[in-house]
C-alpha positions as CSV (number, residue, x, y, z in Angstrom):
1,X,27.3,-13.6,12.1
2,X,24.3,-15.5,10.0
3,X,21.2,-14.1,10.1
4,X,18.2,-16.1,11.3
5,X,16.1,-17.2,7.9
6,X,12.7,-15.0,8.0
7,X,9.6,-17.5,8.3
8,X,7.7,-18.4,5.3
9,X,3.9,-17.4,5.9
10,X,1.8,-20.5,4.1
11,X,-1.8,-19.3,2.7
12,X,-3.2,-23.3,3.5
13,X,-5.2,-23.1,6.3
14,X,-6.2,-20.4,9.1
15,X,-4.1,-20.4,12.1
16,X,-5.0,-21.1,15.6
17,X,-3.7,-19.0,18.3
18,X,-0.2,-21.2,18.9
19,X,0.4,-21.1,14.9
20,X,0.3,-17.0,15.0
21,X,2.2,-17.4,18.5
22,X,5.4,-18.9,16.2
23,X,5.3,-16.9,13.3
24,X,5.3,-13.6,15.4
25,X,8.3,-15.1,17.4
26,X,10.2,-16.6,14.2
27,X,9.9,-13.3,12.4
28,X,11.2,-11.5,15.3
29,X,14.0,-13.3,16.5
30,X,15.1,-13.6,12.8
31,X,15.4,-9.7,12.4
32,X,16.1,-8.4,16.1
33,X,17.1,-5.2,14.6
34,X,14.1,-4.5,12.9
35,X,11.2,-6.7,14.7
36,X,10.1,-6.5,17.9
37,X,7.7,-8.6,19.6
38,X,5.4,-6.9,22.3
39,X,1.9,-7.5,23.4
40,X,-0.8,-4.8,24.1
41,X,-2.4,-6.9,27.7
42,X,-4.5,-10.2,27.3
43,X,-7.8,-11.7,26.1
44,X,-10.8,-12.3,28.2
45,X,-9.2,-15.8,28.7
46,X,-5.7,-15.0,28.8
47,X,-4.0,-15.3,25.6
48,X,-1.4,-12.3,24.6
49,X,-2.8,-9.7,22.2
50,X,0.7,-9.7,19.9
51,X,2.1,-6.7,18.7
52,X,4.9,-6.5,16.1
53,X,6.9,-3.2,16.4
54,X,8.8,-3.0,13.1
55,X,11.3,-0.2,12.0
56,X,15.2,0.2,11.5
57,X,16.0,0.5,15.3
58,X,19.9,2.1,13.8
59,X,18.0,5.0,13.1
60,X,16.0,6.2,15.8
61,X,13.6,4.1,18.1
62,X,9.7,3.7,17.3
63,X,8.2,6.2,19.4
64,X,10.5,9.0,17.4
65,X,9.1,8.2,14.5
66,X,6.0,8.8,12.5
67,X,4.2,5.5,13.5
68,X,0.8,3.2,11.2
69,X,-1.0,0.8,12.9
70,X,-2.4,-1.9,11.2
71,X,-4.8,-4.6,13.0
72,X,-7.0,-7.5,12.0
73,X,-9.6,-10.0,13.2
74,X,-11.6,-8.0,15.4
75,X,-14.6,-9.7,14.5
76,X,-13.9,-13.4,15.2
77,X,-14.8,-15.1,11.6
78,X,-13.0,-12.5,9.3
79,X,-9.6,-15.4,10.2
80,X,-8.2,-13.3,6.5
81,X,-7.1,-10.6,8.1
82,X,-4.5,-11.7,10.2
83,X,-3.0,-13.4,7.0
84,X,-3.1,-10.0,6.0
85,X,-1.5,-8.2,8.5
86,X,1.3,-11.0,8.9
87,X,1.9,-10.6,5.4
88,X,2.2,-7.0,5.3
89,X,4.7,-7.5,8.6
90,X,6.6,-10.0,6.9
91,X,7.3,-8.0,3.9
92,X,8.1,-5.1,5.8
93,X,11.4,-7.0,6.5
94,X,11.9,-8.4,3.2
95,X,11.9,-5.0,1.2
96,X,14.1,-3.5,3.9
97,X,16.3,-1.9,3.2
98,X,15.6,-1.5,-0.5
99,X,12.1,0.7,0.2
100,X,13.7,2.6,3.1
101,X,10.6,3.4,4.8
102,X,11.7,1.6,8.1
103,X,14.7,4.5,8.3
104,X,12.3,6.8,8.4
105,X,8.9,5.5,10.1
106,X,7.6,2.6,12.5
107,X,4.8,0.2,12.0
108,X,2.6,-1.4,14.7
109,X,0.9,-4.5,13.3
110,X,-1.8,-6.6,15.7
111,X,-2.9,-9.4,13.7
112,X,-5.2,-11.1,15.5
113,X,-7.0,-8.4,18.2
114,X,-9.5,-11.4,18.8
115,X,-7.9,-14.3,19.6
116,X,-10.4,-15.6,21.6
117,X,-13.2,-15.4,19.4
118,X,-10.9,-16.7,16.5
119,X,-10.1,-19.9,18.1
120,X,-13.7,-20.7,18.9
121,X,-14.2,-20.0,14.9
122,X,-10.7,-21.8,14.1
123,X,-11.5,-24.7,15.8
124,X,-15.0,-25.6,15.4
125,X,-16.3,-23.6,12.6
126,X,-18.9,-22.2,15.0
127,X,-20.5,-18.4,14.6
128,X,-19.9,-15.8,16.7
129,X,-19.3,-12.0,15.7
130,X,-16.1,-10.8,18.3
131,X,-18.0,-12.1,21.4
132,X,-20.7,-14.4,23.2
133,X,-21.4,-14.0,26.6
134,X,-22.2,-17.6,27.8
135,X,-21.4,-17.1,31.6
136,X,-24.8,-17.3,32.7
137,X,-27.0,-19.3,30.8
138,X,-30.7,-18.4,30.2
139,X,-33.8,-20.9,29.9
140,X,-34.9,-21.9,26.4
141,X,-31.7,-20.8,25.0
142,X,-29.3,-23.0,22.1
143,X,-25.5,-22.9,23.2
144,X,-23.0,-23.9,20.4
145,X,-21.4,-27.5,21.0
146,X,-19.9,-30.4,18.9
147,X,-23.1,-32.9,19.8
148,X,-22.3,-35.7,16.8
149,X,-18.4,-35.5,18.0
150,X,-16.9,-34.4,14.2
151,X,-14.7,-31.5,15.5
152,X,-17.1,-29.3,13.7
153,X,-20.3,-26.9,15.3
154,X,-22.2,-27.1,11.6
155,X,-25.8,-26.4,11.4
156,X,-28.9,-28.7,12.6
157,X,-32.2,-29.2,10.4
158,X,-35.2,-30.5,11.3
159,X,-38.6,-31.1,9.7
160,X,-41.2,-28.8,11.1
161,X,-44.5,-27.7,9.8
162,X,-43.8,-23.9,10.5
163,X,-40.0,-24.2,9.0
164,X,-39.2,-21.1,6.6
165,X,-36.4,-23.2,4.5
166,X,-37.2,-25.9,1.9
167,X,-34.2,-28.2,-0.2
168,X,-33.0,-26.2,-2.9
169,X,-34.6,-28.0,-5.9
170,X,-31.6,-27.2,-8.1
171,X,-28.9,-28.0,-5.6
172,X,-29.6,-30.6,-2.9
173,X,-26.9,-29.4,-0.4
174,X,-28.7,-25.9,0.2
175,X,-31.2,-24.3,2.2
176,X,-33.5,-21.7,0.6
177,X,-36.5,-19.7,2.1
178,X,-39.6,-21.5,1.9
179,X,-42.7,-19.5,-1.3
180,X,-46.1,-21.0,-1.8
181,X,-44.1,-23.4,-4.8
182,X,-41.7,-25.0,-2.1
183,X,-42.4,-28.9,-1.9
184,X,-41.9,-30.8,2.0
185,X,-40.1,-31.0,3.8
186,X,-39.7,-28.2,5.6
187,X,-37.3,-27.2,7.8
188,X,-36.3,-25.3,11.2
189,X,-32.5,-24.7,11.5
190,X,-30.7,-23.9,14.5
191,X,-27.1,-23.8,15.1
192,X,-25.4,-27.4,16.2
193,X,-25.7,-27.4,19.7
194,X,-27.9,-28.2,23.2
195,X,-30.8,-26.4,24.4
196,X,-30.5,-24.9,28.6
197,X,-33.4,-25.7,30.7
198,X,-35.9,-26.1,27.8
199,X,-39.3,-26.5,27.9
200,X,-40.3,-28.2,25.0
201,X,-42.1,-25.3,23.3
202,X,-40.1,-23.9,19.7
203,X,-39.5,-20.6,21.4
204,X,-36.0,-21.2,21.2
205,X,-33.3,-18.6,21.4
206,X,-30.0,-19.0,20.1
207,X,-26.5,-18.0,22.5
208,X,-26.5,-15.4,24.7
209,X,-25.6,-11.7,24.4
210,X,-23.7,-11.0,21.5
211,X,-20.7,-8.4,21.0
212,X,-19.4,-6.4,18.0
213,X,-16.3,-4.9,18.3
214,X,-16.3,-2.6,16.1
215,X,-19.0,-0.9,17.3
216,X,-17.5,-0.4,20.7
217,X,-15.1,2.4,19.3
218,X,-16.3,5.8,21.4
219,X,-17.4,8.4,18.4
220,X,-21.2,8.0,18.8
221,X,-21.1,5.0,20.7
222,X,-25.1,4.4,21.0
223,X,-26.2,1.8,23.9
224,X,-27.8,-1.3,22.8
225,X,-30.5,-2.1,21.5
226,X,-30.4,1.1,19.8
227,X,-27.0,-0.1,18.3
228,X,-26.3,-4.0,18.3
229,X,-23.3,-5.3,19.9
230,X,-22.3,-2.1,21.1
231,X,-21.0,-3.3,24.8
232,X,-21.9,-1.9,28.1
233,X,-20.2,1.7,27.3
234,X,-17.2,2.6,25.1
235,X,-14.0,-0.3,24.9
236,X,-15.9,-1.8,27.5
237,X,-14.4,-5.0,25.9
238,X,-10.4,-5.1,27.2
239,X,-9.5,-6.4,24.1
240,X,-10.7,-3.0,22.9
241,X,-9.3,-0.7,25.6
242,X,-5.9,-2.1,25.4
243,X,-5.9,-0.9,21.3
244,X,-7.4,2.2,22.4
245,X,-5.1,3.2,25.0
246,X,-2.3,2.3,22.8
247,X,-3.6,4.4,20.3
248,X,-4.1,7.6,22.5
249,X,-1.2,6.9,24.2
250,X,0.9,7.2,20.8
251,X,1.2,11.4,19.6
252,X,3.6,10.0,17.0
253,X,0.4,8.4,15.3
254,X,-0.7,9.1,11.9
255,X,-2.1,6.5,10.1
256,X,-4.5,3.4,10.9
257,X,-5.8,0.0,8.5
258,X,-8.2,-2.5,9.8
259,X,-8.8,-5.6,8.3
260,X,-11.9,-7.6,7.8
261,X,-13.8,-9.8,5.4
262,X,-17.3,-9.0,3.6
263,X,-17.8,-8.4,0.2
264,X,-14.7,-7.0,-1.4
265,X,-14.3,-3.1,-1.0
266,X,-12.0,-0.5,0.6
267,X,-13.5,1.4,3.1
268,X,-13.6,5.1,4.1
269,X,-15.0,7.1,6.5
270,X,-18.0,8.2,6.9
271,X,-20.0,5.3,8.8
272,X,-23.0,7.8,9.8
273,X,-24.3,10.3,7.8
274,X,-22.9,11.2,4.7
275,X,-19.5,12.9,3.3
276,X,-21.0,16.5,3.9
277,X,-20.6,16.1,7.7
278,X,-16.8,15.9,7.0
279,X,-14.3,18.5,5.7
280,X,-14.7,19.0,2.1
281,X,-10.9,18.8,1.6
282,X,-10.5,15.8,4.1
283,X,-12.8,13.9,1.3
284,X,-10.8,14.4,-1.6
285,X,-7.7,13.3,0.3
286,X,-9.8,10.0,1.7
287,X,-10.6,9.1,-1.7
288,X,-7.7,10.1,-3.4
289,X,-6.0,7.5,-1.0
290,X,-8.6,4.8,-0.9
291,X,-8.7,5.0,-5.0
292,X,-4.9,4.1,-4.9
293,X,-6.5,0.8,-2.8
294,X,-8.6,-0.2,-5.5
295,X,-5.6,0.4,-8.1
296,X,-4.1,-2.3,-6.3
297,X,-6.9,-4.6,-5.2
298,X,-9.0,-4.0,-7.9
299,X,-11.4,-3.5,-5.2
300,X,-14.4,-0.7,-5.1
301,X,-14.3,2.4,-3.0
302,X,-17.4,2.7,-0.9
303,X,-17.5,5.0,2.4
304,X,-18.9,2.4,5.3
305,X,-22.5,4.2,4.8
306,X,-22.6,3.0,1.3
307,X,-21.7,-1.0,2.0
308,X,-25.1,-2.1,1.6
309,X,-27.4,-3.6,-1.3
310,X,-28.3,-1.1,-3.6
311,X,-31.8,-1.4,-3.0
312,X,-31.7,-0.6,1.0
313,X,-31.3,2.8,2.8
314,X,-28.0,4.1,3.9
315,X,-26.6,2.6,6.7
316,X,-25.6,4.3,10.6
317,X,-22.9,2.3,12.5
318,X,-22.9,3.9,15.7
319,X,-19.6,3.1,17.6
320,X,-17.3,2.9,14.6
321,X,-13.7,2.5,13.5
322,X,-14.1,4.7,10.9
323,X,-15.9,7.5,12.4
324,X,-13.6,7.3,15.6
325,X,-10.9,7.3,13.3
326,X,-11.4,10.4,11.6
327,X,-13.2,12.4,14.3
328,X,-11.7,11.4,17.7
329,X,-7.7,10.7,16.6
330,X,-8.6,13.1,13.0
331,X,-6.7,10.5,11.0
332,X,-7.5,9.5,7.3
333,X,-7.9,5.8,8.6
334,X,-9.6,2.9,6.1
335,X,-10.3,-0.6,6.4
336,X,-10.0,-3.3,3.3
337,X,-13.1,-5.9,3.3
338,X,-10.8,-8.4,2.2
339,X,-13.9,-10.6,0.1
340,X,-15.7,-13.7,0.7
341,X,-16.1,-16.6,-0.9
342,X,-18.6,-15.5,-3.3
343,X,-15.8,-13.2,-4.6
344,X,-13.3,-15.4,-5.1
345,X,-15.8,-17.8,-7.2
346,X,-15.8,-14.7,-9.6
347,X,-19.0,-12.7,-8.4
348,X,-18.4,-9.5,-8.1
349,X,-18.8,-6.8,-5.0
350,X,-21.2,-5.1,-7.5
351,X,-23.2,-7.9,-8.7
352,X,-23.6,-9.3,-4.6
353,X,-24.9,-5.6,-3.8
354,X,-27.1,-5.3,-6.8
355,X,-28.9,-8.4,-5.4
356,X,-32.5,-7.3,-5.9
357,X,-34.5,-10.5,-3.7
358,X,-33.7,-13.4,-2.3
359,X,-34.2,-15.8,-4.6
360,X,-31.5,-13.6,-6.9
361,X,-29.1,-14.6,-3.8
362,X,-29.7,-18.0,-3.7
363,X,-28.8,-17.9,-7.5
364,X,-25.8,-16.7,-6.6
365,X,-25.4,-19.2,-4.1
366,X,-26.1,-21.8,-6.7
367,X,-23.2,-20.2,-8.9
368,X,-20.8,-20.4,-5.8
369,X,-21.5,-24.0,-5.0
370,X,-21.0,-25.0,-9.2
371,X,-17.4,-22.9,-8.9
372,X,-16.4,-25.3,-5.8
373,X,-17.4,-28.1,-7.3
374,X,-15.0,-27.5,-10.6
375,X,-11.9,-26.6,-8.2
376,X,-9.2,-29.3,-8.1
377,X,-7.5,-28.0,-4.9
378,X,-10.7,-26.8,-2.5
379,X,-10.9,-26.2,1.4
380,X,-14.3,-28.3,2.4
381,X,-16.5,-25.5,2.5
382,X,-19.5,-27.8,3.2
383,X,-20.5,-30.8,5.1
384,X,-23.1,-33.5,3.9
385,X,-26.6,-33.5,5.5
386,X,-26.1,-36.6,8.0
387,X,-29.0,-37.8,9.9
388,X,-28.3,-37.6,14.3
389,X,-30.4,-38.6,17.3
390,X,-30.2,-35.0,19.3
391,X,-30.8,-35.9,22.7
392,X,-33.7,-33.3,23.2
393,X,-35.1,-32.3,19.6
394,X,-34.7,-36.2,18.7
395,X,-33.8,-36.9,14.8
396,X,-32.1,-34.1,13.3
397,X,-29.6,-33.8,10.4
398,X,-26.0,-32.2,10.7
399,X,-24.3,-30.2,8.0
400,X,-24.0,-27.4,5.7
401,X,-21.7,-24.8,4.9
402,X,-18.8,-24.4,7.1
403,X,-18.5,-20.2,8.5
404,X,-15.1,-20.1,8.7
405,X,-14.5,-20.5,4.9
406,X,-17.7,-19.1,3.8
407,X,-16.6,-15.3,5.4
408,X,-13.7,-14.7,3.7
409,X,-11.9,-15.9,0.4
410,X,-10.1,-18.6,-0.6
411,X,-6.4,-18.5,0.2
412,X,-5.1,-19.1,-2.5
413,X,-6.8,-15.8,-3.2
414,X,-5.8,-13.8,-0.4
415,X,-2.3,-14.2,-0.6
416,X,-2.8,-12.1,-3.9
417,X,-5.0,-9.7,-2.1
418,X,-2.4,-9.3,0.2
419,X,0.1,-8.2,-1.7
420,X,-2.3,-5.3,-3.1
421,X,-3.5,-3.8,0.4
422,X,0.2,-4.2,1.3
423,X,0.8,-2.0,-1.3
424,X,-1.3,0.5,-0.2
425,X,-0.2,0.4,3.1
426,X,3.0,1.6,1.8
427,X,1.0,4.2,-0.4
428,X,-0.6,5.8,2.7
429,X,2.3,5.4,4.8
430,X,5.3,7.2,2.5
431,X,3.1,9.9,3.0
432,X,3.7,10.6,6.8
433,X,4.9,13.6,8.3
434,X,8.5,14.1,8.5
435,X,10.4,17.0,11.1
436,X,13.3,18.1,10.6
437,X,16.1,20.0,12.3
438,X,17.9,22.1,9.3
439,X,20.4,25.1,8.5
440,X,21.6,24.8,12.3
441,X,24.5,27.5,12.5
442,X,26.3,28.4,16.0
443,X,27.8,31.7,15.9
444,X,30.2,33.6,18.3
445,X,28.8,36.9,19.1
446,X,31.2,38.1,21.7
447,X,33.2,36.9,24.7
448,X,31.4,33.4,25.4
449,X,28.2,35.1,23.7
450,X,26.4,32.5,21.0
451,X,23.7,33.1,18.6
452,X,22.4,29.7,17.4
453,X,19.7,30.2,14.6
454,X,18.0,26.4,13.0
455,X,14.8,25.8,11.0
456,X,12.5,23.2,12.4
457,X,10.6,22.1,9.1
458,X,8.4,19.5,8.0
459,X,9.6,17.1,5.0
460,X,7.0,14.5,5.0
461,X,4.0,15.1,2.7
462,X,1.0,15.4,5.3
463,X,0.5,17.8,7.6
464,X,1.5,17.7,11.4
465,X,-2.4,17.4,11.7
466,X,-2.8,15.2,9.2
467,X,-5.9,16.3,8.3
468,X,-8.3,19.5,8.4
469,X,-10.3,18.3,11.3
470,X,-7.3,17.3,13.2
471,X,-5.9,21.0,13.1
472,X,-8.0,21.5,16.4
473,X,-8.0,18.4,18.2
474,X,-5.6,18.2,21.2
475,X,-5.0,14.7,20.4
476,X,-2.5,15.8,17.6
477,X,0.0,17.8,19.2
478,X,1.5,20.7,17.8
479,X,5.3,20.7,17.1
480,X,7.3,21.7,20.3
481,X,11.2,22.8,20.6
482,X,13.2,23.0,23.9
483,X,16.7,23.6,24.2
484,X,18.6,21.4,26.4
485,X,21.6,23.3,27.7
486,X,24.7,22.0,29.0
487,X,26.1,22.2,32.4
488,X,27.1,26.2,32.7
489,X,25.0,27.5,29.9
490,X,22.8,30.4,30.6
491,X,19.9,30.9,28.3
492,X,20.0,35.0,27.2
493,X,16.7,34.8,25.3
494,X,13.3,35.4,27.3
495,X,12.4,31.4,25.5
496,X,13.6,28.1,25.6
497,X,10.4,26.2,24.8
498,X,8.7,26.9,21.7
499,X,5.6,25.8,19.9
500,X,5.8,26.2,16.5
501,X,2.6,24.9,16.0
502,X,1.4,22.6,13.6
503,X,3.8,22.4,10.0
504,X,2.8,22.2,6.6
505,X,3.7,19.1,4.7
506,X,6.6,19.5,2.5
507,X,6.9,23.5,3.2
508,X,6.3,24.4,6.5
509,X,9.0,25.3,8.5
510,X,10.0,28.2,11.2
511,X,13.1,29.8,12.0
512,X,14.1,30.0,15.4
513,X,16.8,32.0,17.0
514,X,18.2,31.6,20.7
515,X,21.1,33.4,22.4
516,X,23.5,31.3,24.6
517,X,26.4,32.6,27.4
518,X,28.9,29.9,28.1
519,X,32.3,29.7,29.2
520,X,35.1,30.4,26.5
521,X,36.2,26.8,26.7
522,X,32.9,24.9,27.1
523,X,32.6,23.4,23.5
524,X,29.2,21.4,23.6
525,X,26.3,23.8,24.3
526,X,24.1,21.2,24.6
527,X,21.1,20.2,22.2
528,X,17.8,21.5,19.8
529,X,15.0,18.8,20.6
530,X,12.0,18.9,18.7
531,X,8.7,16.9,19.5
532,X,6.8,17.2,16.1
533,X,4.1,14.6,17.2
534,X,2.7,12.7,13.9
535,X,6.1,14.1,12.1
536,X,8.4,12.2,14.9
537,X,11.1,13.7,17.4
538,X,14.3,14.9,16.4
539,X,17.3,15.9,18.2
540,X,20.5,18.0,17.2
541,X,23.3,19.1,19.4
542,X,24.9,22.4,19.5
543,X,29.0,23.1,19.6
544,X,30.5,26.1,19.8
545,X,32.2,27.3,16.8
């Protein structure tokens, strides 16, 4: 029978909701034995959160085997990653069954957790970090909306003797922060949009509450305001519970990659504190890991408390991926910042963080603008300054940059990024626990007496914990063993469950030994099943000699 052809995945625009909706389906249906398409729940407004389940189903199903999560887009402008994770899904299927990795393990890949927030972005352009809470709107307060009726939510100037911006001198089309030099006129900007109930007076707010996503994670979750967009209590947001519960809700679990788009890096834990509030050993393996990330990106390492200007104190991300990560599932878990634009017009991660001031920046900005302006094949990354009647402020002008290709890179770019972080997903992931069921031997002892002896080892390079801080949490499950006798087998030993606690990668094992009475002809004994958590679930019968 023909196979299906496997989707192409175009880098030439972002992709709405519907546009993911295919791809996810195409690449399933076109490998049933390898794809599956599930969903974790729903969005606030109803869309499915997808889920690609991807392994060799011939050789064991999913939730036997060691299992990496991959998801992308929580917040709702970072549109890269789910290019990203589609990629990484798409060439899961591709390399199979050359790499052989899908024999062996199971990947969960959400592309879009957000697909709310990224349709709003998608669609219009507008801002918003995961979520805005517009259901009740406040007095004095600017809500988003096309009002010229271009498709687009761009960004509205207006002289205004207090404005902090001026023209850039140098380069018409931008906006910089208004010195003591700075000629008229000056400008106020607000997002494109209508004022609720307004008074007239310039105290005007912009949108309503505002959500972050990935500081609704539950390690240190800190209340707002002492942590912005943190949520009304730990994956308060469903979106957020359903990846949570899924998470928990998988022992077989060892490895996790988030995507997003900043300044180009890969990320590691810690995102409060520093590295001596983790195990020592757990470090070196973090950054040995995320180094094999920038061999293949060519991106910098930089744990989350690091990703900031050079010239500004450590930062605390309260609520985090990274720290719930590490110290609530005690994974080695990283995210890729997948770059901006500034990065793909050749300024460097280094040279954005060594920004000293502001005009520095808006040098930079400069730069950027003279890169797009020498490309042949562009997205429009910016909308001229066109004069509009705003029903309440009165004359305004409409433009500027456009969000959605400001916060990430150029395409064209990412498809190449994309092939690096996929690398490293395979890096991180060929390094999963593996149990075992070995030397099984079923020995006669006497009249219907059995002795059946069998090592239960690990194969797989990381530890059933994974990691030194996961030895003790009860999340990671130690490895278990039950016998599972046949009809008229009596069990002689004082055992049949064992825990043979957490293996070693590579050279942990145990031997176990169990003595069986069954009749003389019964020739299946029954089976050896092993639950070895991170390392998978193995099963092997036992036959009388």
């Amino acid at each position: 029978m023909k196979t299906a052809k496997i989707p192409n995945l175009r880098f030439e625009h972002f992709f709405r909701f519907e546009e993911v909706t295919d791809f996810v389906s195409r690449l399933a249906s076109a490998r049933p034995g390898l794809v599956v398409l599930d969903s974790l729940g729903n969005s606030r407004e109803g869309r499915a959160l997808h889920m690609l389940t991807i392994t060799d189903r011939r050789t064991g199903a999913a939730a036997d085997k060691p299992a990496y999560l991959i998801h992308g887009n929580i917040h709702a402008a970072e549109l890269s990653g789910t290019h990203a994770a589609l990629f990484t899904a798409r060439q899961l299927v591709l390399d199979h069954p050359r790499s052989g990795l899908l024999r062996r393990a199971a990947f969960h890949i959400v592309p879009r957790i957000n697909p709310d927030g990224a349709e709003f972005v998608v669609t219009t352009s507008g801002m918003v970090r995961s979520r805005t809470d517009r259901s009740e709107r406040e007095p004095n307060t600017l809500y988003q909306a096309d009002v010229n009726g271009d498709g687009l939510i761009l960004t509205m100037r207006q002289p205004h003797p207090d404005g902090p911006f001026a023209a850039d001198p140098k380069d018409r089309r931008l906006l910089v922060r208004r010195t003591k030099d700075s000629k008229p006129p000056f400008y106020r900007t607000l997002p494109e949009g209508l004022i609720h109930d307004w008074d007239g007076s310039d105290e005007i707010r912009v949108e309503g509450r505002g959500f972050d996503w990935n500081r609704n994670w539950s390690y240190d979750w800190r209340p707002e305001p002492e942590q912005g967009g943190a949520g009304d209590f730990p994956f308060s947001e469903p979106e957020m519970r359903a990846l949570a519960e899924f998470m928990h809700g998988r022992p077989n679990l060892f490895g996790v990659l988030g995507y997003h788009t900043g300044p180009a890096a890969v990320l590691r834990p810690p995102s409060t504190g520093s590295d001596n509030d983790l195990n020592e050993g757990d470090v070196r393996v973090m950054q040995e890991l995320a180094e094999f990330g920038a061999k293949y990106t060519g991106f910098p390492v930089v744990p989350v408390v690091k990703y900031h200007r050079k010239n500004a104190r450590d930062i605390n991300l309260r609520g985090h991926f990274h720290n719930f990560g590490y110290h609530h599932l005690g994974l080695f878990v990283f995210e890729f910042e997948l770059g901006m634009l500034h990065n793909s017009a050749g300024i460097s991660t280094e040279r954005l963080f060594g920004v000293k001031d502001e005009p520095e920046y808006e040098a930079l900005a400069r730069r950027m603008m003279k890169w797009w302006d020498r490309q042949k094949k562009r997205d429009n990354i910016f909308e001229p300054w066109k004069p509009f009647s705003h029903p309440q402020l009165g004359r305004v002008e409409i433009g500027g940059l456009l969000r959605r290709h400001m916060a990430g890179p150029t395409l064209r770019d990412l498809k190449r990024i994309a092939r690096g972080t996929y690398a490293f997903t395979l890096e991180h992931a060929s390094r999963h626990p593996w149990v075992q069921i070995e030397e099984l031997a079923v020995d006669r002892v006497g009249a219907g007496l059995y002795r059946v002896r069998a090592r239960v080892a690990n194969r797989g390079h990381f530890p059933t914990h994974i990691s030194n801080k996961g030895k003790a949490l009860r999340r990671l499950r130690a490895v278990r063993v039950a016998l599972e006798l046949a009809e008229g087998v009596e069990l002689l030993s004082r055992q049949g469950h064992v825990s043979a606690g957490h293996l070693a990668g590579l050279t942990g094992s145990r031997t176990l030994e169990w003595f069986l009475r069954a009749p003389e002809n019964r020739r299946a004994l029954g089976a050896i099943r092993v639950h070895g958590g991170t390392g998978g679930n193995v099963r092997a019968a036992m036959s009388a000699p």
